[in-house]
KOLKOL-851352 format. One record per residue (C-alpha): x, y, z. Coordinates in Angstrom, 1 decimal. Example, Ala and Ser with C-alpha at 12.3 -4.5 7.8 and 13.67 -1.06 7.14 Angstrom:
KOLKOL-851352
<node X="12.3" Y="-4.5" Z="7.8"/>
<node X="13.7" Y="-1.1" Z="7.1"/>
This chain:
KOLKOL-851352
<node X="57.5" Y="-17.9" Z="-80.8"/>
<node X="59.5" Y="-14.8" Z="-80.8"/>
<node X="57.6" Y="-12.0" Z="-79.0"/>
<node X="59.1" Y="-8.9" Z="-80.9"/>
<node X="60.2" Y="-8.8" Z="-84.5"/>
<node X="63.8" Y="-9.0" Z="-84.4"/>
<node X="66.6" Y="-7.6" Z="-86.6"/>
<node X="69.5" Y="-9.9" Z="-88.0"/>
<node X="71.7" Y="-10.3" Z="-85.2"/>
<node X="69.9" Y="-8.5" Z="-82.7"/>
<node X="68.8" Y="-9.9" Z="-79.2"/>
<node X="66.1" Y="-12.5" Z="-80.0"/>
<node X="63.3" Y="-12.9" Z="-77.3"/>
<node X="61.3" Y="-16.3" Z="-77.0"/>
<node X="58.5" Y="-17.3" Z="-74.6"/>
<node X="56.9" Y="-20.5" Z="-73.7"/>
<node X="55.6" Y="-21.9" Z="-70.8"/>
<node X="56.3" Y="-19.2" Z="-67.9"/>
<node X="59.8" Y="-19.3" Z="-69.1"/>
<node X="61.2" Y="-16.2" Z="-71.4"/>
<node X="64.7" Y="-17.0" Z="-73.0"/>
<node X="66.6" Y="-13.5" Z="-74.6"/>
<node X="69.3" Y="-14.5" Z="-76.8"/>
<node X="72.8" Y="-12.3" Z="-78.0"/>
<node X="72.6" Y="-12.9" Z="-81.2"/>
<node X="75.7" Y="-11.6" Z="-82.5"/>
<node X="78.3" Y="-15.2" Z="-82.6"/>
<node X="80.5" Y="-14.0" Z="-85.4"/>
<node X="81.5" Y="-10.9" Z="-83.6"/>
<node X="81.4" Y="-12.4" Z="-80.4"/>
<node X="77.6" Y="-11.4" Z="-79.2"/>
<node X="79.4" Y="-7.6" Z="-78.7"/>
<node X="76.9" Y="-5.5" Z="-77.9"/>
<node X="75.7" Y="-2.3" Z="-80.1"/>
<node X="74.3" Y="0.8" Z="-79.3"/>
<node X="71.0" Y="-1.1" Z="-81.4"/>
<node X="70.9" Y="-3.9" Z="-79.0"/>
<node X="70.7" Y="-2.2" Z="-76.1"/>
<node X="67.6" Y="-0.3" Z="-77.3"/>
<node X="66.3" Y="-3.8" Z="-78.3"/>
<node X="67.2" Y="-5.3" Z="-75.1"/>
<node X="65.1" Y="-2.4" Z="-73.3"/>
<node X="62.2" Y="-3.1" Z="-75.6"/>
<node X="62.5" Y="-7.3" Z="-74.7"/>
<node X="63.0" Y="-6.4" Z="-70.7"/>
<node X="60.0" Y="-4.2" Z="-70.8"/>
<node X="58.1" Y="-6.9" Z="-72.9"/>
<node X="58.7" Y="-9.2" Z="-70.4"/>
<node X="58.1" Y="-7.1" Z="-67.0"/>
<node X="54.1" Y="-6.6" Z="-68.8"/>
<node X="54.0" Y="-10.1" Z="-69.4"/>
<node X="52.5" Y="-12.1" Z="-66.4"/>
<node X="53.1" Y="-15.6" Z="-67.6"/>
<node X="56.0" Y="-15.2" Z="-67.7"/>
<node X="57.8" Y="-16.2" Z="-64.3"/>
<node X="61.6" Y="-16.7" Z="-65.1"/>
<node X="64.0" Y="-15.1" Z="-67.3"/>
<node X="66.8" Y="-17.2" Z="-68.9"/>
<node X="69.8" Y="-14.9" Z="-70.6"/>
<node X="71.8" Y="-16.7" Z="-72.8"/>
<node X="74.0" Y="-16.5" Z="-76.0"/>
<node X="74.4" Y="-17.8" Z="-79.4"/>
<node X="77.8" Y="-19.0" Z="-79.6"/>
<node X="77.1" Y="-21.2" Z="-82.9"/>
<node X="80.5" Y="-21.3" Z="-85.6"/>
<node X="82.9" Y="-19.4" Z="-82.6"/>
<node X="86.7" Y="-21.2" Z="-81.9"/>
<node X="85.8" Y="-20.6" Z="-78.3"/>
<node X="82.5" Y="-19.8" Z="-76.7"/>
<node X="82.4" Y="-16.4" Z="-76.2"/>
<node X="78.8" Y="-15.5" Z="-74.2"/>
<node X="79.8" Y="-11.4" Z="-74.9"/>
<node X="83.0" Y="-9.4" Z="-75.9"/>
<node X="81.3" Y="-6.5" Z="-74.1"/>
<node X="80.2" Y="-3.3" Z="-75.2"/>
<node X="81.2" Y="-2.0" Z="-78.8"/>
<node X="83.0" Y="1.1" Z="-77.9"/>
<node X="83.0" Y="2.9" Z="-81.2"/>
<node X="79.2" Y="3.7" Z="-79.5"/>
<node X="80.7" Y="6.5" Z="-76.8"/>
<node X="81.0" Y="8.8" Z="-80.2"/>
<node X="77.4" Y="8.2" Z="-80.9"/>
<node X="75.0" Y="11.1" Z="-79.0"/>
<node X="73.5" Y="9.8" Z="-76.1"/>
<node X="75.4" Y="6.9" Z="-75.9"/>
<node X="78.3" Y="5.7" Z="-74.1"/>
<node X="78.5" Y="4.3" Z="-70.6"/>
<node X="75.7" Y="6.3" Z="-69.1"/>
<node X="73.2" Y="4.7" Z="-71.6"/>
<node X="75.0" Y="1.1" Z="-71.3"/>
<node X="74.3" Y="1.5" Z="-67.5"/>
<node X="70.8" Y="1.1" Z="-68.1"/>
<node X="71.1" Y="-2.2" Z="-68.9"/>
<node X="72.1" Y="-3.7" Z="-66.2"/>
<node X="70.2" Y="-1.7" Z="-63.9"/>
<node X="67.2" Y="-2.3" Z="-65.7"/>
<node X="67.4" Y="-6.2" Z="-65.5"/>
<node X="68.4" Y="-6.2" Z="-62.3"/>
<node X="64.9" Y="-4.5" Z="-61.2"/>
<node X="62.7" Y="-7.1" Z="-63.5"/>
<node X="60.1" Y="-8.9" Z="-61.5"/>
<node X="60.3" Y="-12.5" Z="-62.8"/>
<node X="63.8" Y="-14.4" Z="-61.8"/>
<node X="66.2" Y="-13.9" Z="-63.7"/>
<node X="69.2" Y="-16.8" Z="-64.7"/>
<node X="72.2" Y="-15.9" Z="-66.8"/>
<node X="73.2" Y="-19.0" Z="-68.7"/>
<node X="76.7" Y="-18.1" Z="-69.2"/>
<node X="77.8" Y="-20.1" Z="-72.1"/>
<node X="80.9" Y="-18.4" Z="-73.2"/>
<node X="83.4" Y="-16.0" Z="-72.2"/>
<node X="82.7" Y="-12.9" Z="-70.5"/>
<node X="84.5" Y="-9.1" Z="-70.9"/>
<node X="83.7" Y="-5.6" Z="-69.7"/>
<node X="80.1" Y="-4.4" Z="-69.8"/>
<node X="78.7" Y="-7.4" Z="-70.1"/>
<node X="80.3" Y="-8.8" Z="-67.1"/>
<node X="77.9" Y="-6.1" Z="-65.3"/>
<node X="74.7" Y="-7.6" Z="-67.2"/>
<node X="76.1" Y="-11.2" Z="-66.1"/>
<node X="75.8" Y="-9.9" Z="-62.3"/>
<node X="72.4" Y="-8.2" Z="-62.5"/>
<node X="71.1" Y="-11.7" Z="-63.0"/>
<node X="69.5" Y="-12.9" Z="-60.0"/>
<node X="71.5" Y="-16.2" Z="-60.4"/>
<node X="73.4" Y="-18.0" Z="-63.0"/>
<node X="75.0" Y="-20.8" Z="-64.1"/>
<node X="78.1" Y="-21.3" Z="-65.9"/>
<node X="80.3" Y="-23.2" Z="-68.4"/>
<node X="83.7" Y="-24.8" Z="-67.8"/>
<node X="86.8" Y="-23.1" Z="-69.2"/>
<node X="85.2" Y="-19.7" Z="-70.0"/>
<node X="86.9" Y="-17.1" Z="-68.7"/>
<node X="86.3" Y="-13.1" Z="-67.2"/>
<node X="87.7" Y="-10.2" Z="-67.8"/>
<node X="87.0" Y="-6.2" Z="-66.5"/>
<node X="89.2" Y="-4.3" Z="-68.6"/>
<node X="87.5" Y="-1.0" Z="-67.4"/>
<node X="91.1" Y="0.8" Z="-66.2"/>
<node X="93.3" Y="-0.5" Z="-69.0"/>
<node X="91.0" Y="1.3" Z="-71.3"/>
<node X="91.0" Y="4.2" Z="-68.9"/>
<node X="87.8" Y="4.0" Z="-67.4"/>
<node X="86.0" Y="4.7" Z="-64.0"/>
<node X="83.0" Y="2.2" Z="-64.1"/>
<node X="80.0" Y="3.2" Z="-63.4"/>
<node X="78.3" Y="3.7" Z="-60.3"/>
<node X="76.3" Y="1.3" Z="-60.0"/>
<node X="78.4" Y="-1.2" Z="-61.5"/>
<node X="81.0" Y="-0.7" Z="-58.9"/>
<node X="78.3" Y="-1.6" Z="-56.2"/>
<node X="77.1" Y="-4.8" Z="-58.3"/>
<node X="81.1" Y="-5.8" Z="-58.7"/>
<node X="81.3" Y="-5.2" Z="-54.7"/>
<node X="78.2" Y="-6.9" Z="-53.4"/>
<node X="78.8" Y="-9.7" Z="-55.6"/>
<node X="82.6" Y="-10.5" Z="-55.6"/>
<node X="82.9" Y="-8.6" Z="-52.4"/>
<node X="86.0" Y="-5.9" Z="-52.0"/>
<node X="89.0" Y="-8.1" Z="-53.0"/>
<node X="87.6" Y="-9.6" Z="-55.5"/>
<node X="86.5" Y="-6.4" Z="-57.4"/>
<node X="89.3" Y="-5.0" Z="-56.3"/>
<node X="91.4" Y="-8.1" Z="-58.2"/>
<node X="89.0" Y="-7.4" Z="-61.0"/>
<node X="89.4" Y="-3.5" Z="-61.5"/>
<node X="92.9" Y="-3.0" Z="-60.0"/>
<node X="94.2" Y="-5.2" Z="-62.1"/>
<node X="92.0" Y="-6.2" Z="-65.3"/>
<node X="93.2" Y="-9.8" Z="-64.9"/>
<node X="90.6" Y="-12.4" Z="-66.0"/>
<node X="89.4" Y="-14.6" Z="-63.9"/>
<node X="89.1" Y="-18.3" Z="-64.7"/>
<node X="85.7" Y="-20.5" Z="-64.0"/>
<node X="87.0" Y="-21.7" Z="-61.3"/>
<node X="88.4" Y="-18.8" Z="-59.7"/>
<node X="84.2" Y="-17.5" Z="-60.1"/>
<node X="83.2" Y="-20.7" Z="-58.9"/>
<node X="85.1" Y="-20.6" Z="-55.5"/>
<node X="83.8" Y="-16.7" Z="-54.9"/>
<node X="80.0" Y="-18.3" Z="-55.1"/>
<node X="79.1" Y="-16.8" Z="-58.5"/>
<node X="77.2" Y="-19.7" Z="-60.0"/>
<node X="75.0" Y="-21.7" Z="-58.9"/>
<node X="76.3" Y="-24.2" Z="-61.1"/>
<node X="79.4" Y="-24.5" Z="-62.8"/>
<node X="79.3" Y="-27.4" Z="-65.6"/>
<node X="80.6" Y="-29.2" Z="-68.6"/>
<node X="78.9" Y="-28.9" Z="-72.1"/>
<node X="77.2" Y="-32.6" Z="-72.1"/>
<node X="75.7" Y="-31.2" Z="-68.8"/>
<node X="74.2" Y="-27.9" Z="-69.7"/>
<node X="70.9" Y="-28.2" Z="-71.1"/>
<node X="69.7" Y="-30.6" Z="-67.9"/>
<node X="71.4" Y="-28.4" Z="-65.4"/>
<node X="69.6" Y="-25.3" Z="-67.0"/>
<node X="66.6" Y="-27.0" Z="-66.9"/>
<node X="66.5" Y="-28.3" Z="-63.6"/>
<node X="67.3" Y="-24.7" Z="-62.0"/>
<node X="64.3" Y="-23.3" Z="-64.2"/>
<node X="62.3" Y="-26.3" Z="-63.2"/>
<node X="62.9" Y="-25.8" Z="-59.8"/>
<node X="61.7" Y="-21.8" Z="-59.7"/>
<node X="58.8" Y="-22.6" Z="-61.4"/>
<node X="57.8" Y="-25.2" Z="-58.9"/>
<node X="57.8" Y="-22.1" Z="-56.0"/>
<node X="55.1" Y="-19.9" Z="-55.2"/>
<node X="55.0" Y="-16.9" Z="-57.4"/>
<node X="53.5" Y="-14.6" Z="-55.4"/>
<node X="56.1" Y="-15.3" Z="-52.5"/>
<node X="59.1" Y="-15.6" Z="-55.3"/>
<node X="58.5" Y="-12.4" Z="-56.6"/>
<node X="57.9" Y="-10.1" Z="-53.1"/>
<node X="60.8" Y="-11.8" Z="-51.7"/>
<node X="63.1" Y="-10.6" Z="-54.4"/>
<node X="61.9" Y="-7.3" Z="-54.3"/>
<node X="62.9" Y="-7.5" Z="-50.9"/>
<node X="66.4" Y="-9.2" Z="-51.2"/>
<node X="67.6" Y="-6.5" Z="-53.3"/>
<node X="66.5" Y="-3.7" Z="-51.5"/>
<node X="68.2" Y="-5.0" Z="-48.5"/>
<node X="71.0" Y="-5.5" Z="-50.7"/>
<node X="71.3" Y="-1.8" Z="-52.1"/>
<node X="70.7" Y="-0.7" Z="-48.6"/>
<node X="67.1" Y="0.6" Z="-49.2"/>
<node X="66.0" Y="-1.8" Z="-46.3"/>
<node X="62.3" Y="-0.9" Z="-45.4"/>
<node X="60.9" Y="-3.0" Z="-42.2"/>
<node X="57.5" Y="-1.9" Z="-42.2"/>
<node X="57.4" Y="-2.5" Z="-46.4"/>
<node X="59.0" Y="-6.0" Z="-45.9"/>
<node X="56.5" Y="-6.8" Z="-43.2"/>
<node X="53.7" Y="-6.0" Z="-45.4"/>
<node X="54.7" Y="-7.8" Z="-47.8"/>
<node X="54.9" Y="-10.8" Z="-45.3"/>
<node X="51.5" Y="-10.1" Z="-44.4"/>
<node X="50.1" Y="-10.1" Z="-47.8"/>
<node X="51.7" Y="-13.4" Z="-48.6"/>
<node X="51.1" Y="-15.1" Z="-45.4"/>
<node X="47.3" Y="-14.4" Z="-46.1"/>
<node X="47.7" Y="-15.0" Z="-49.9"/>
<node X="45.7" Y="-18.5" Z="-51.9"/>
<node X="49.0" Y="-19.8" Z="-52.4"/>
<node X="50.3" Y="-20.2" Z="-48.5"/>
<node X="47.2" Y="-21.8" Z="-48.3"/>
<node X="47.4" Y="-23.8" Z="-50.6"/>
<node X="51.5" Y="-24.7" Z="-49.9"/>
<node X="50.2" Y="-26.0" Z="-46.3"/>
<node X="47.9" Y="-28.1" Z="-47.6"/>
<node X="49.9" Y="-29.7" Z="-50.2"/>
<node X="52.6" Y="-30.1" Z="-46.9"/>
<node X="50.1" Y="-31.7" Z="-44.9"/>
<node X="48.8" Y="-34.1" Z="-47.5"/>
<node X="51.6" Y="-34.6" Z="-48.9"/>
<node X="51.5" Y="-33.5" Z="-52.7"/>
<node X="52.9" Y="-31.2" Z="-54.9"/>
<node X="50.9" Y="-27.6" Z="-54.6"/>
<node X="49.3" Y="-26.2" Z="-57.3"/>
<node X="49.9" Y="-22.5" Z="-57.2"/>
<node X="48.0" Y="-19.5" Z="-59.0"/>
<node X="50.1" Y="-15.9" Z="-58.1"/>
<node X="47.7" Y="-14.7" Z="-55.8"/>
């Protein structure tokens, strides 16, 4: 059931069983996102973060009545006139889902331009369709991205590839993102829902406790915030937590483990 009431059109959050799925909501003008939705967003990503069920995050569009699939058309940008808007607010986003404690998986179902191509890369994986396409149109609008942006664009597509991406606003095809490692899985419509399933599936099956202090980890290592004596405490804690326990039993008898987050 949906967590927060929801406007027409605006991001549409649904939980069930550990797994919390946010929806753009916006098909007939191509999911863009408003200065609205990003305040709803916020409210859904918070929601979420308090919510300790809930253990993976799918984000995902509805695409329902488009020619072509279209996943986001980016930020409206009729919103930099608005006070307190513009790029500097939109920023928040991104860096706000990046830092959520469940997983997070973008399902990218459609196509992908400007801003949201950020929100795409703060996922902590994703998986996307065949024949969408990519686009970072940042410097033909006459743009300098945003800080942090830049660094997602960099540590994820590494320097020639954000390089290809802002230097010369080109899109990039599926497979081009494939081949650079962006998706975990790149597949055809008939395909989707099982692949999406099996990858949520498979995150559920891990140790929470584990899943979540090693990501905390991974990005800090990754935004050069690297902290030995932090990472080995959270080895510590883990390594002396119910659910190691509990994973070498279920390895010596040979079962599944039953974990509990602590």
């Amino acid at each position: 059931m949906p967590l927060l009431p929801a406007q027409p059109s605006a991001p549409a959050l649904h939980i069930e069983g550990g797994v919390a799925t946010l929806t753009l909501n916006r098909p007939a003008q191509r999911n863009r996102l408003e200065n609205g939705d990003l305040k709803t967003l916020l409210a859904h990503f918070e929601a979420v973060n308090q919510n300790p069920d809930v253990r993976v995050l799918v984000l995902t569009a509805n695409t329902e009545g488009q020619p072509k699939p279209v996943f986001c058309a980016g930020y409206d940008i009729s919103g930099f006139n608005e006070p307190g808007h513009g790029s500097t607010f939109f920023e928040e986003i991104p860096d706000a889902l990046a830092k959520l404690r469940p997983v997070t998986i973008c399902a990218l179902n459609g196509s992908v331009y400007g801003g949201a191509t950020d929100v795409v890369l703060a996922c902590d994986l994703r998986i996307g369709l065949q024949g969408i396409e990519w686009r970072m149109p940042a410097t033909a609008l006459g743009l300098h991205y945003y800080p942090s942006g830049l660094q997602r664009y960099v540590s994820r597509f590494g320097v020639a590839g954000a390089k290809r991406a802002f230097l010369t606003a080109r899109p990039f095809s599926a497979e081009q993102l494939n081949a650079m490692g962006l998706f975990e899985a790149l597949v055809a419509d008939a395909d989707w829902a099982a692949t999406l399933q099996m990858l949520v599936s498979d995150i559920l099956a891990l140790a929470p406790l584990a899943v979540q202090e090693t990501k905390k980890s991974i990005n800090e290592i990754a935004a050069g915030q690297m902290d030995t004596e932090r990472l080995r405490a959270r080895e510590h804690m883990t390594s002396d937590s119910v659910d190691f326990a509990e994973g070498r039993a279920a390895f010596a008898e040979r079962r599944k483990p039953v974990f509990v987050g602590r």
